[in-house]
N, CA, C and O of each residue as an XYZ file, in Angstrom:
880
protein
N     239.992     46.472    144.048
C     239.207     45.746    143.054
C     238.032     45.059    143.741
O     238.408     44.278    144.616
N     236.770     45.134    143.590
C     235.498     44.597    143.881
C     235.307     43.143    143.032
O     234.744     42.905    141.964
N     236.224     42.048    144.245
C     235.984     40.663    143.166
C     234.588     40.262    143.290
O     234.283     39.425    142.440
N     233.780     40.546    143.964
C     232.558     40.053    143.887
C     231.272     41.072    143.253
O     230.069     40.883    143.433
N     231.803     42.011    142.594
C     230.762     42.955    141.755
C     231.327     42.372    139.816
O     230.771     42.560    138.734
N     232.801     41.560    140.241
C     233.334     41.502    138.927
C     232.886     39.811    138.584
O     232.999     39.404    137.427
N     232.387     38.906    139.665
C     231.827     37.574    139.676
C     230.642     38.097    139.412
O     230.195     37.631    138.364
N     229.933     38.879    139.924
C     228.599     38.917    139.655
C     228.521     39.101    138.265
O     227.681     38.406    137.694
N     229.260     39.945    137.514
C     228.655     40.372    136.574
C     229.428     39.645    135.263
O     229.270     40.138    134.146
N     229.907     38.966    135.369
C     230.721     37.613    134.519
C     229.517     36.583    134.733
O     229.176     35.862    133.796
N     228.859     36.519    136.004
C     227.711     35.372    135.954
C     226.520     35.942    135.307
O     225.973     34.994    134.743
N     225.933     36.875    135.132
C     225.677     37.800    134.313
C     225.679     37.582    132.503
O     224.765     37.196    131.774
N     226.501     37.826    132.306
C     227.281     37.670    131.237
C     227.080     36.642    130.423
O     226.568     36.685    129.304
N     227.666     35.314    131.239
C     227.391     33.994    131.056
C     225.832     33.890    130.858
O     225.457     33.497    129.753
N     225.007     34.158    131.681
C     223.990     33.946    132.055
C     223.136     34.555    130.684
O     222.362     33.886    130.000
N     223.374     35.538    130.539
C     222.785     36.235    129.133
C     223.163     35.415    128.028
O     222.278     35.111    127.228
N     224.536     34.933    127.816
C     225.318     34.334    126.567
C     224.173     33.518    126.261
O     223.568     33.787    125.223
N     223.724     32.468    127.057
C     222.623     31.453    126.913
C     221.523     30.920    127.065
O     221.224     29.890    126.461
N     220.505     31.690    128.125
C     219.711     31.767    129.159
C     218.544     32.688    128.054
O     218.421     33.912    128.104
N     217.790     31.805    127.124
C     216.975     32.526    126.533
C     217.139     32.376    124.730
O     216.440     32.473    123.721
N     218.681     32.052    125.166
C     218.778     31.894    123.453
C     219.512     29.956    122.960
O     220.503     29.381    122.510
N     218.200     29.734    123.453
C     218.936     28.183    123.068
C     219.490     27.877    121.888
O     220.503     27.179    121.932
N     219.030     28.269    120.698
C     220.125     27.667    119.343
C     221.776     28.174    119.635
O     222.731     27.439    119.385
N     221.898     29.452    120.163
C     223.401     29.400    121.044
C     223.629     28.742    121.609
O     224.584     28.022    121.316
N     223.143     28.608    122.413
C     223.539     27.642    123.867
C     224.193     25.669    122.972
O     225.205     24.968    122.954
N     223.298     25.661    122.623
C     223.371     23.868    121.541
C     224.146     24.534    120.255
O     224.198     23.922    119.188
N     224.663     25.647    120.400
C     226.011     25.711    119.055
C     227.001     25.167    120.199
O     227.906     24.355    120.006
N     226.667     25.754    121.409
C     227.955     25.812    122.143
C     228.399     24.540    122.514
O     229.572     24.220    122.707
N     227.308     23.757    122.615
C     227.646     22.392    123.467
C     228.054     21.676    122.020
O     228.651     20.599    122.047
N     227.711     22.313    120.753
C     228.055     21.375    119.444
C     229.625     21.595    119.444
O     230.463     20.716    119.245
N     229.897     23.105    119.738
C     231.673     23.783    119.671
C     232.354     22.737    120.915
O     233.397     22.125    120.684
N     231.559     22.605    122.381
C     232.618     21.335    123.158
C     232.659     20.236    122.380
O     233.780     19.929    121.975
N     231.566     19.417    121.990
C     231.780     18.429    121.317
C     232.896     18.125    120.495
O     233.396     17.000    120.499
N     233.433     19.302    119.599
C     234.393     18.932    118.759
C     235.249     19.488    119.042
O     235.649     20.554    118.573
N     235.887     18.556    120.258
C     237.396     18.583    121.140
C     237.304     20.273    121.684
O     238.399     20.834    121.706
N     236.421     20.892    122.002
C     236.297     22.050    122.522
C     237.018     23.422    121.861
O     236.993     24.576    122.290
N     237.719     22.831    120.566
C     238.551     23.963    120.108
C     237.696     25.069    119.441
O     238.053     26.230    119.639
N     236.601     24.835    118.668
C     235.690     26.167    118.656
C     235.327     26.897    120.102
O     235.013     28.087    120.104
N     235.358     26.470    120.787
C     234.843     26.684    122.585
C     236.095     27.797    122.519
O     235.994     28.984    122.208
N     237.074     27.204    122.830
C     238.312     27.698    122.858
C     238.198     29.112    121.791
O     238.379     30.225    122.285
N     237.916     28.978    120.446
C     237.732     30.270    119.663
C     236.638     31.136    120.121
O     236.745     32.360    120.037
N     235.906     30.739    120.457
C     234.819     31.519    121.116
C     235.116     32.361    122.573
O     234.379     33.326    122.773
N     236.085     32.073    123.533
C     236.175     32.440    124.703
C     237.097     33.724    123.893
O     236.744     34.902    123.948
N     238.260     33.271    123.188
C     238.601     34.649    122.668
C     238.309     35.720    122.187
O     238.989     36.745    122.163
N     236.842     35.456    121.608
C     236.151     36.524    121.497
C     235.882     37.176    122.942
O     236.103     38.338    123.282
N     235.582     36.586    123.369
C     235.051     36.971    124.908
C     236.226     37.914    125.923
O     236.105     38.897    126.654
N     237.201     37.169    125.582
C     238.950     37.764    125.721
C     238.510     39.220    125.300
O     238.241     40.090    126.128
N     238.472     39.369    124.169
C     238.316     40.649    123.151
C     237.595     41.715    124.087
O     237.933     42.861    123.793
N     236.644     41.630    125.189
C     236.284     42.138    125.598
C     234.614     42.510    125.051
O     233.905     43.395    125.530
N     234.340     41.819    124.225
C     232.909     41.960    123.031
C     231.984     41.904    124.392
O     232.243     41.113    125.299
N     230.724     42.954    124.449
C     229.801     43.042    125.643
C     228.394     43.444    124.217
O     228.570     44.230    123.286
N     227.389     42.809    124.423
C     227.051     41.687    125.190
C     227.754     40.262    124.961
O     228.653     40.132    124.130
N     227.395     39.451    125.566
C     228.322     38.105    124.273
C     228.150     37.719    123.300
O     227.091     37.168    123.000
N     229.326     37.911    122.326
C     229.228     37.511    120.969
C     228.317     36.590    120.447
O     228.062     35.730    121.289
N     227.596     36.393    119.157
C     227.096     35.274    118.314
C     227.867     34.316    118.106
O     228.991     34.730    117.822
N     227.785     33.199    118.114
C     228.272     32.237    117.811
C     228.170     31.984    116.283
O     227.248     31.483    115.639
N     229.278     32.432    115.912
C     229.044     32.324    114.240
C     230.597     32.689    113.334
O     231.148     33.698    113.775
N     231.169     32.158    112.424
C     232.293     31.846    111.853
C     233.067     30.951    112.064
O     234.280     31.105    112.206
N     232.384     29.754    112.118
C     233.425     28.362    112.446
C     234.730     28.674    112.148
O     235.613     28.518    112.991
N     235.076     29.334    110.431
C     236.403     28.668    110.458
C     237.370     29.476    111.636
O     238.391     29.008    112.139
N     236.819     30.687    111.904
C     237.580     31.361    112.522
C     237.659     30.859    113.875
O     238.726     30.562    114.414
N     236.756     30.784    114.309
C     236.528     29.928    115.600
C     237.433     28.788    115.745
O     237.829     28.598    116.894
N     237.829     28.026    114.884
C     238.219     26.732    114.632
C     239.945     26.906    114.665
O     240.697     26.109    115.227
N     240.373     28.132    113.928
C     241.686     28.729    114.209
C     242.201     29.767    115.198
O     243.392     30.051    115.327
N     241.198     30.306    115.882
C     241.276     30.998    117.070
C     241.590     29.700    118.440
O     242.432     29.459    119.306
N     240.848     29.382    118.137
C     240.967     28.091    119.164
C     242.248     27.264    118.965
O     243.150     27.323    119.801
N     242.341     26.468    117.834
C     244.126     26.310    117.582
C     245.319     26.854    118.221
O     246.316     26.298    118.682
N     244.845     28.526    118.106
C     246.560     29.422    118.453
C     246.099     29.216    119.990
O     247.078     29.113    120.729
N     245.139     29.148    120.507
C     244.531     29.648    121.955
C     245.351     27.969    122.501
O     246.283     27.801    123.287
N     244.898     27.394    122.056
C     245.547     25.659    122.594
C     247.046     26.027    122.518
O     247.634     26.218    123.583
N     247.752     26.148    121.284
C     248.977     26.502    121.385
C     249.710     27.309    122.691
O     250.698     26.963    123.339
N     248.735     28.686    122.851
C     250.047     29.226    123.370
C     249.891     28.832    124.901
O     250.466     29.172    125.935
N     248.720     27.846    124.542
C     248.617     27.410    126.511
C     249.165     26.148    126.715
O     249.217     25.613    127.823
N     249.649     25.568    125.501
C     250.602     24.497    125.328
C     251.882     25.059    125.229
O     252.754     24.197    125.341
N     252.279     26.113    125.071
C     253.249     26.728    125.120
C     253.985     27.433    126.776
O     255.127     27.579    127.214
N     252.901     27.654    127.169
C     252.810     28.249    128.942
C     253.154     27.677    129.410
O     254.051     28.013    130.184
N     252.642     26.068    129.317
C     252.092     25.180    130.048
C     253.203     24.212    130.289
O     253.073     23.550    131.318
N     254.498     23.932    129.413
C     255.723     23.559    128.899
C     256.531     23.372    130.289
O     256.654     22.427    131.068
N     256.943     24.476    130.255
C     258.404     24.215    131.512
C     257.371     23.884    133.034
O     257.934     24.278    134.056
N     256.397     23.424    133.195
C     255.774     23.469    134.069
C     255.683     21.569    134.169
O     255.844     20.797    135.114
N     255.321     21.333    132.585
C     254.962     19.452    132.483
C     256.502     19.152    132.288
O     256.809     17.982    132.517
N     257.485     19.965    131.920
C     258.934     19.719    131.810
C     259.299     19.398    133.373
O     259.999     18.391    133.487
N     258.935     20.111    134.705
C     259.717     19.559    135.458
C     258.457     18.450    136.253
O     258.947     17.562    136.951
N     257.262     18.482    136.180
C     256.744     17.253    136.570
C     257.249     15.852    135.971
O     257.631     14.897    136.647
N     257.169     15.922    134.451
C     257.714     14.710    134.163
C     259.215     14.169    134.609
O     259.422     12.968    134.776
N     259.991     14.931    134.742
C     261.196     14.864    135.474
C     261.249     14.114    136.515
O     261.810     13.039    136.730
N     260.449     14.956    137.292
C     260.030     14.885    138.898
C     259.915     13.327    139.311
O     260.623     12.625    140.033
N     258.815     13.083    138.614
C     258.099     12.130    138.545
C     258.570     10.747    138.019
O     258.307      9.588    138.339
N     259.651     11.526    136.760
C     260.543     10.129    136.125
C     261.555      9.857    136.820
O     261.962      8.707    136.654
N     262.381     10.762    137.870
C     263.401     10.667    138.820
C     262.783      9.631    140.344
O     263.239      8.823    141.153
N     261.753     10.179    140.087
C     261.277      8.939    141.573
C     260.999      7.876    141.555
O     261.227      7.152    142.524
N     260.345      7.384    140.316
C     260.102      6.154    140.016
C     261.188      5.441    139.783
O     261.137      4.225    139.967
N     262.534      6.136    139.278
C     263.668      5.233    139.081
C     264.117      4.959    140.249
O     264.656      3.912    140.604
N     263.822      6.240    141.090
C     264.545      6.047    142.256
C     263.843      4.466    143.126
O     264.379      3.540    143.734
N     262.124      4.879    142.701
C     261.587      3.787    143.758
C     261.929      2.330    143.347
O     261.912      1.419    144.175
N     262.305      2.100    141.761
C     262.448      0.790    141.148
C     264.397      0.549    141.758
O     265.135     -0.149    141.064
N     264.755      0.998    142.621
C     266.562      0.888    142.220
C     266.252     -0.200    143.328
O     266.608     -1.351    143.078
N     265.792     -0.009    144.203
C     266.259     -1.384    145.306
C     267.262     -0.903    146.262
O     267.670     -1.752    147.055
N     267.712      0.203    146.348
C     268.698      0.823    146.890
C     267.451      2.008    148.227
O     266.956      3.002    147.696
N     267.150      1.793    149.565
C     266.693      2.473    150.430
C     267.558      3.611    150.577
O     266.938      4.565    151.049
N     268.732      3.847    150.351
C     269.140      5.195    150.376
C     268.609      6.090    149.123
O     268.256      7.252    149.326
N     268.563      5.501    147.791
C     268.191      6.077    147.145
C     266.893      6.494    146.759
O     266.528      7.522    146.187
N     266.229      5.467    147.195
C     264.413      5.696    147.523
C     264.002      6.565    148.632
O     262.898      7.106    148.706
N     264.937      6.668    149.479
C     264.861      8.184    149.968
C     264.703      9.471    149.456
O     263.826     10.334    149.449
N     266.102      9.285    148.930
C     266.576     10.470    148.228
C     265.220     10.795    147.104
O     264.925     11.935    146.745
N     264.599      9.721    146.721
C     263.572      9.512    145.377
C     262.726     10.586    145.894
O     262.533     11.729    145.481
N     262.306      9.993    146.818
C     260.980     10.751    148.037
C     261.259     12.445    148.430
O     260.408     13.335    148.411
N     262.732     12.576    148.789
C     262.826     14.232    148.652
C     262.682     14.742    147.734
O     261.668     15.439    147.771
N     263.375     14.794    146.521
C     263.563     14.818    145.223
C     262.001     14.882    144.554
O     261.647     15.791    143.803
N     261.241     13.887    144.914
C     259.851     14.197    144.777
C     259.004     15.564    145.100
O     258.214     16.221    144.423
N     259.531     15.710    146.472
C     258.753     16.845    147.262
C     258.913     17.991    146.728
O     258.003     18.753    146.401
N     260.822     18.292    146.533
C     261.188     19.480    146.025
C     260.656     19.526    144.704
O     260.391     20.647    144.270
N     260.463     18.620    144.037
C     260.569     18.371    142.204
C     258.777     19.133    142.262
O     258.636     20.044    141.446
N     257.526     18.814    143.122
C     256.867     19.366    142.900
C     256.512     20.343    143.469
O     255.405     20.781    143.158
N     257.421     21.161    144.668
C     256.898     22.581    144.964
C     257.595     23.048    143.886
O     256.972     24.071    143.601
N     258.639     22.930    142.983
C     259.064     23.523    142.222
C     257.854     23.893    141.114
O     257.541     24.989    140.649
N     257.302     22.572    140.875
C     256.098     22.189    139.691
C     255.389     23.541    140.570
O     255.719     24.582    140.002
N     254.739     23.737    141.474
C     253.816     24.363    141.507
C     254.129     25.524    141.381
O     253.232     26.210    140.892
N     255.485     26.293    141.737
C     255.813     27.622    141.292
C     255.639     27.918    140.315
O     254.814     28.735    139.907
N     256.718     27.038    139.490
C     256.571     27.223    137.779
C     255.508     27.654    136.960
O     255.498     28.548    136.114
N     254.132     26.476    137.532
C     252.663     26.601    136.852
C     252.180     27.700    137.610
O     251.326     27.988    136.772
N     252.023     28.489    138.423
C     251.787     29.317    139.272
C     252.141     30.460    138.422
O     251.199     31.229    138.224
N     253.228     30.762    137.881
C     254.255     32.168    137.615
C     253.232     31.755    136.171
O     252.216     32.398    135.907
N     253.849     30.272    135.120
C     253.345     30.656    134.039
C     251.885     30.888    134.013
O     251.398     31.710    133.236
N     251.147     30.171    134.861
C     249.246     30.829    134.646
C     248.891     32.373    134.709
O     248.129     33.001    133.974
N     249.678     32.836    135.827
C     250.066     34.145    135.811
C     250.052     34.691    134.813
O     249.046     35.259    134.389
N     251.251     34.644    134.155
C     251.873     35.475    132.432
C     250.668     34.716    131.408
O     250.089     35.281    130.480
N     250.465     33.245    131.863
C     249.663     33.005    130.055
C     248.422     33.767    130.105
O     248.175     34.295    129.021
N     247.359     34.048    131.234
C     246.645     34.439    130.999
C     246.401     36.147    130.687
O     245.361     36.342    130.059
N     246.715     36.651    130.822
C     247.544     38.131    130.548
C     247.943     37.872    128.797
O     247.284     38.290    127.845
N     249.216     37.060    128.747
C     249.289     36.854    127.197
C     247.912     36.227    126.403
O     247.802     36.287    125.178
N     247.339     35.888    126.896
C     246.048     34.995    125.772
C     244.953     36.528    125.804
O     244.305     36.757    124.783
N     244.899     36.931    126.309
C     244.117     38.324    126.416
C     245.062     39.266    125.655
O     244.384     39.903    124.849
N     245.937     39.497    125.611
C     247.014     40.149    124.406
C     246.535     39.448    123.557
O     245.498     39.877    123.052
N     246.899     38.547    123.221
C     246.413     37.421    121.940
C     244.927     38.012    121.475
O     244.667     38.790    120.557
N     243.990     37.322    122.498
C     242.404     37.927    121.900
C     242.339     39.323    121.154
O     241.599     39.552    120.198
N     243.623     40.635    121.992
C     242.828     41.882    121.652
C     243.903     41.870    120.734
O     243.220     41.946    119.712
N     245.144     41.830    120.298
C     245.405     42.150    119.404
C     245.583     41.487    117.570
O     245.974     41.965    116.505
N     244.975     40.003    118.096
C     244.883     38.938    117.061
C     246.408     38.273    116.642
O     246.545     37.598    115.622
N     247.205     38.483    117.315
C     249.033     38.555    117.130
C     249.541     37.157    118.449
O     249.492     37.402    119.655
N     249.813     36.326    118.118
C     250.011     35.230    118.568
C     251.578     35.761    119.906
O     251.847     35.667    121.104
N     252.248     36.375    118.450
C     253.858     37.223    119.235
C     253.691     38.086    120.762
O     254.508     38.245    121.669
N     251.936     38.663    120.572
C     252.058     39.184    122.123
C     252.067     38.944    123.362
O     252.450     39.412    124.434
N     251.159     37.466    122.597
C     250.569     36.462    123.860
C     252.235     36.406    124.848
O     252.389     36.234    126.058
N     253.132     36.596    123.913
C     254.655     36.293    124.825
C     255.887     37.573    125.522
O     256.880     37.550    126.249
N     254.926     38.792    124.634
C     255.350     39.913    125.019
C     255.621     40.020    126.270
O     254.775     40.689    126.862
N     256.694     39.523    127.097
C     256.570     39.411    128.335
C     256.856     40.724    129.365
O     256.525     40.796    130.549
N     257.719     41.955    128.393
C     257.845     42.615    129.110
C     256.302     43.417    129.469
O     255.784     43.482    130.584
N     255.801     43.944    128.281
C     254.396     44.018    128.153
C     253.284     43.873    129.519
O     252.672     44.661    130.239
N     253.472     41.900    129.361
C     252.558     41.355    130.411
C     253.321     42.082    131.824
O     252.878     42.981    132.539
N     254.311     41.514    131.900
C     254.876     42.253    133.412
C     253.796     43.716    133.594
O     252.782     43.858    134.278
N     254.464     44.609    132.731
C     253.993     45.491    133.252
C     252.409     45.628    133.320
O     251.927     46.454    134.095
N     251.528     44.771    132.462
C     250.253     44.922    132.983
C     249.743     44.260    134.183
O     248.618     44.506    134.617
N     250.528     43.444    134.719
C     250.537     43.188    136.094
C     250.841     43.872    137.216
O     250.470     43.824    138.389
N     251.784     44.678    136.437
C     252.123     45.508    137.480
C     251.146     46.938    137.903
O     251.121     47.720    138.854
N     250.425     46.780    136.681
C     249.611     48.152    137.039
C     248.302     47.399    137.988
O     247.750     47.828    139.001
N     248.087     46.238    137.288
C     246.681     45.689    138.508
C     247.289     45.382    139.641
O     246.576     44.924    140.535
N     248.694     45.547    139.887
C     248.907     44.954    140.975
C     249.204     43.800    141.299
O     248.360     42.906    141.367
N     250.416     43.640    141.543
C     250.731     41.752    141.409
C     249.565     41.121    143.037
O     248.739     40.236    142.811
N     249.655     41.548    144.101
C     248.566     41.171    144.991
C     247.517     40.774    144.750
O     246.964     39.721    145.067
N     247.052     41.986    143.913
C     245.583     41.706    143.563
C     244.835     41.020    142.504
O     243.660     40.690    142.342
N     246.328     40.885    141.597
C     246.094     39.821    140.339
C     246.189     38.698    141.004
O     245.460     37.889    140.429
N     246.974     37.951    142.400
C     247.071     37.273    142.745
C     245.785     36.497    143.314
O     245.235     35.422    143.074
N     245.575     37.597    144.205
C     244.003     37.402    144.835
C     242.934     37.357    143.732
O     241.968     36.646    144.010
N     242.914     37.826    142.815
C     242.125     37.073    141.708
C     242.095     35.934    141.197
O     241.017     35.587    140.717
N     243.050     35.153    141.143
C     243.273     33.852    140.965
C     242.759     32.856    142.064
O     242.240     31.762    141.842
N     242.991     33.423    143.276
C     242.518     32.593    144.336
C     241.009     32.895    144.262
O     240.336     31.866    144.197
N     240.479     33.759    144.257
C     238.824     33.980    144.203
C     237.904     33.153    143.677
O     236.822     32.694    144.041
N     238.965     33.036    142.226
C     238.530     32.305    140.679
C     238.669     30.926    141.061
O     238.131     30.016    140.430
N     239.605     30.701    142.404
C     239.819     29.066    142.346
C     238.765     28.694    143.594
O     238.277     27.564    143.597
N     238.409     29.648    144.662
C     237.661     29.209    145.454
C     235.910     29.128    144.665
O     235.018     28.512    145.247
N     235.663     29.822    143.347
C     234.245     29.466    142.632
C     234.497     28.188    142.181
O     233.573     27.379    142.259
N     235.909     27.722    141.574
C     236.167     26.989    140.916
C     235.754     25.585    141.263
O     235.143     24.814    140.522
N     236.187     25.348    142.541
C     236.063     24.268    144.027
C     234.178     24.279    143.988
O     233.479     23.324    143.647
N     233.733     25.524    144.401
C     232.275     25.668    144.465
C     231.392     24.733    143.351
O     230.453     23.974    143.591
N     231.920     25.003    142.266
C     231.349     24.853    141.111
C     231.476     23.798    141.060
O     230.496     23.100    140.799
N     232.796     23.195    141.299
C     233.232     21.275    141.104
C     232.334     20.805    142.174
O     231.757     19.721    142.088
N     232.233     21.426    142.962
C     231.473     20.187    144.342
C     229.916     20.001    143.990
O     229.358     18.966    144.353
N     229.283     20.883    143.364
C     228.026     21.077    142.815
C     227.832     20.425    141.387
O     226.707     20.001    141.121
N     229.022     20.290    140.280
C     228.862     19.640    139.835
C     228.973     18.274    140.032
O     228.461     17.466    139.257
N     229.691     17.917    141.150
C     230.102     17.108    141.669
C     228.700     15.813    142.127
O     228.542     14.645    141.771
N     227.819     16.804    143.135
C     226.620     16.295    142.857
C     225.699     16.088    141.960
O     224.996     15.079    141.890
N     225.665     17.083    141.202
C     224.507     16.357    139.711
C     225.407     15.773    139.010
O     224.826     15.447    137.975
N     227.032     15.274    138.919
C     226.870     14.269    138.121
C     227.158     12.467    138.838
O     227.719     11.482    138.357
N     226.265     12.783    140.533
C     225.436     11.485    140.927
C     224.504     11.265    140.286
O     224.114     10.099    140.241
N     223.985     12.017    139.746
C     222.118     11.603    138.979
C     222.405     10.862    137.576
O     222.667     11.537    136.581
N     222.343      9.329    137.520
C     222.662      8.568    136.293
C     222.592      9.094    135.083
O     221.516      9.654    134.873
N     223.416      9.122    134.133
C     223.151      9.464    132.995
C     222.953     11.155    132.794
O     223.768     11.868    132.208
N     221.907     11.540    133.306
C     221.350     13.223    132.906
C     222.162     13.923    133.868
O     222.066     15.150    133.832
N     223.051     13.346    134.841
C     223.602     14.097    135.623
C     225.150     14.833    134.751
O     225.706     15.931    134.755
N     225.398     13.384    134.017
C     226.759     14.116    133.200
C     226.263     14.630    131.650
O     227.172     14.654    130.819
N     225.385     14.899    131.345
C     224.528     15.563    130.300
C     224.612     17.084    130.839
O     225.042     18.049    130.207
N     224.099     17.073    132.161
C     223.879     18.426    132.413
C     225.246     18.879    132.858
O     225.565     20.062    132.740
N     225.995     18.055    133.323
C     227.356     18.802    133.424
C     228.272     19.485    132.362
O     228.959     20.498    132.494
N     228.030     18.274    130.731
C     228.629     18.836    129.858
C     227.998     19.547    129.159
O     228.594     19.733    128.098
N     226.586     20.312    129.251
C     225.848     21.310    128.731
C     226.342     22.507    129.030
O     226.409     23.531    128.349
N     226.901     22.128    130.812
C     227.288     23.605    131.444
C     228.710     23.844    130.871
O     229.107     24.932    131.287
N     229.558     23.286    130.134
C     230.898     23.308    130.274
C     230.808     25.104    129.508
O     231.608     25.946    129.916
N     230.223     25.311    128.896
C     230.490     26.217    127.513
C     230.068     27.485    128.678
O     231.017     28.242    128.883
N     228.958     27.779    129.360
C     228.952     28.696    130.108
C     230.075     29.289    130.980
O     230.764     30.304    130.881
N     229.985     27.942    132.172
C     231.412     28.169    132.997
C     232.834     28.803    132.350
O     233.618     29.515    132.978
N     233.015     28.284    130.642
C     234.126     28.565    130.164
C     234.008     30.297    129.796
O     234.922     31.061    130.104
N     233.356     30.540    129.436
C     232.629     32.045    129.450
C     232.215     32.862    130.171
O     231.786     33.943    129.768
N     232.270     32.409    131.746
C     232.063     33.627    132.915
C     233.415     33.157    133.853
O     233.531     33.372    135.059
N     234.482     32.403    132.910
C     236.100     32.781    133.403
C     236.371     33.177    132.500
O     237.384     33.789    132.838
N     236.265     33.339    131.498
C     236.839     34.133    130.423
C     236.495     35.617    130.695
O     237.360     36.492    130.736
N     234.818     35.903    130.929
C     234.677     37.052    131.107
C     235.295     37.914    132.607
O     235.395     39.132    132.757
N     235.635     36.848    133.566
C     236.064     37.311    134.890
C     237.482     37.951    134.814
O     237.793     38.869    135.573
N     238.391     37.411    133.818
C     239.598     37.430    133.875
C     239.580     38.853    132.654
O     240.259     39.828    132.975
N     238.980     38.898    131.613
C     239.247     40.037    130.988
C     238.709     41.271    131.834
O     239.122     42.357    131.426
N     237.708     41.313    133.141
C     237.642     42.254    133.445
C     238.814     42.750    134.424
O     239.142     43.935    134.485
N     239.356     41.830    135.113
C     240.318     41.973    135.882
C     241.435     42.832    135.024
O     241.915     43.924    135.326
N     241.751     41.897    133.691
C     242.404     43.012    132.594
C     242.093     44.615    132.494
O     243.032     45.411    132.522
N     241.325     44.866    132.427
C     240.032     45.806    131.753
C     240.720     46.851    133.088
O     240.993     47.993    132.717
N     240.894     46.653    133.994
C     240.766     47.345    135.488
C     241.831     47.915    135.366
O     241.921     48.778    136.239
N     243.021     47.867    134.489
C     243.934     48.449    134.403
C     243.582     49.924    133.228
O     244.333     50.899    133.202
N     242.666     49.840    132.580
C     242.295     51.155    131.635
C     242.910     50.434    130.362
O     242.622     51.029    129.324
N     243.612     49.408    130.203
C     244.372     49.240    129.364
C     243.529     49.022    128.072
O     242.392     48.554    128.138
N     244.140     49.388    126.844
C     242.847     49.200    125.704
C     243.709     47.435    124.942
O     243.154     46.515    124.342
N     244.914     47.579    125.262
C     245.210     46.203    124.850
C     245.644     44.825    125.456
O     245.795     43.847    124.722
């Protein structure tokens, strides 16, 4: 897989979505504004695989695309905040007991409680994103969970290389934060221009990850 012919052309992508057509671009930043869930309906189009990028147009649908899209990543996202809060509620009791053996124990219990957390969210980011791209192409909420399904479309990209896609996506990710990082030092217009960009960025990972999909031949 060529991750950097498949970044290029997701920046691309992005870059077209808005770069010329400003009444898009200021729908888009109107769709973050309202709690991002049109944003959210909109990337599913993008899911869908739609080339060039879609118009921004059918709120309501947008508005309920985005809904199921929150859902099933509130749904992913579950046994993952299930054992942080655990984690997290087990140590603090531990640290409030007054008992140094047990504030020990708090402190391991911590460590393990979140390499566990990170497997968990690890495996489910894995499967949700695979299922939310089921979701986009087939409009069926039930596939997003089709798990045998997802397996096997992992298995055809290759669990390695789906892997190494994730890391790619997280080393732009870092890039992108440290840069935004600096313009939003510049008072005021610095976090203007950060939340102008949100709607792009959300749209050349959306488009990065359906091509990674796409690489399998798969039509769904």
């Amino acid at each position: 897989m060529d991750y950097g012919k498949i970044v290029g052309e997701s920046f691309a992508y992005a870059k077209d979505a808005v770069v010329g057509k400003w009444m898009q671009w200021l729908l888009l930043v109107v769709a973050t504004l309202l709690l991002c869930i049109p944003l959210m309906g909109y990337t599913v189009r993008v899911f869908r695989g739609d080339t060039p990028a879609p118009e921004v147009t059918g709120w309501g649908s947008l508005f309920i695309d985005g809904i199921k899209y929150l859902i099933i990543s509130l749904i992913y996202a579950l046994p993952s905040l299930v054992i942080l809060f655990v984690t997290l509620g087990s140590a603090l009791i531990a640290a409030l007991s007054g008992n140094a053996v047990e504030e020990l124990a708090g402190v391991e219990g911590l460590f393990f409680g979140m390499a566990i957390f990170i497997v968990v969210a690890v495996i489910c980011g894995l499967f949700g994103m695979i299922g939310v791209i089921r979701f986009a192409k087939t409009g069926s909420m039930g596939e997003a969970f089709n798990f045998v399904e997802i397996k096997e479309t992992i298995g055809h990209i290759g669990w390695f290389t789906y892997i190494l896609a994730f890391v790619v996506m997280f080393i732009v990710q870092v890039v992108l934060a440290v840069i935004l990082g600096i313009i939003t030092m510049i008072p005021i217009l610095g976090f203007i221009i950060e939340f102008v960009l949100v709607a792009p960025i959300a749209i050349f990972e959306a488009r990065y990850f359906v091509q990674v999909y796409e690489s399998t031949g798969a039509s769904l």
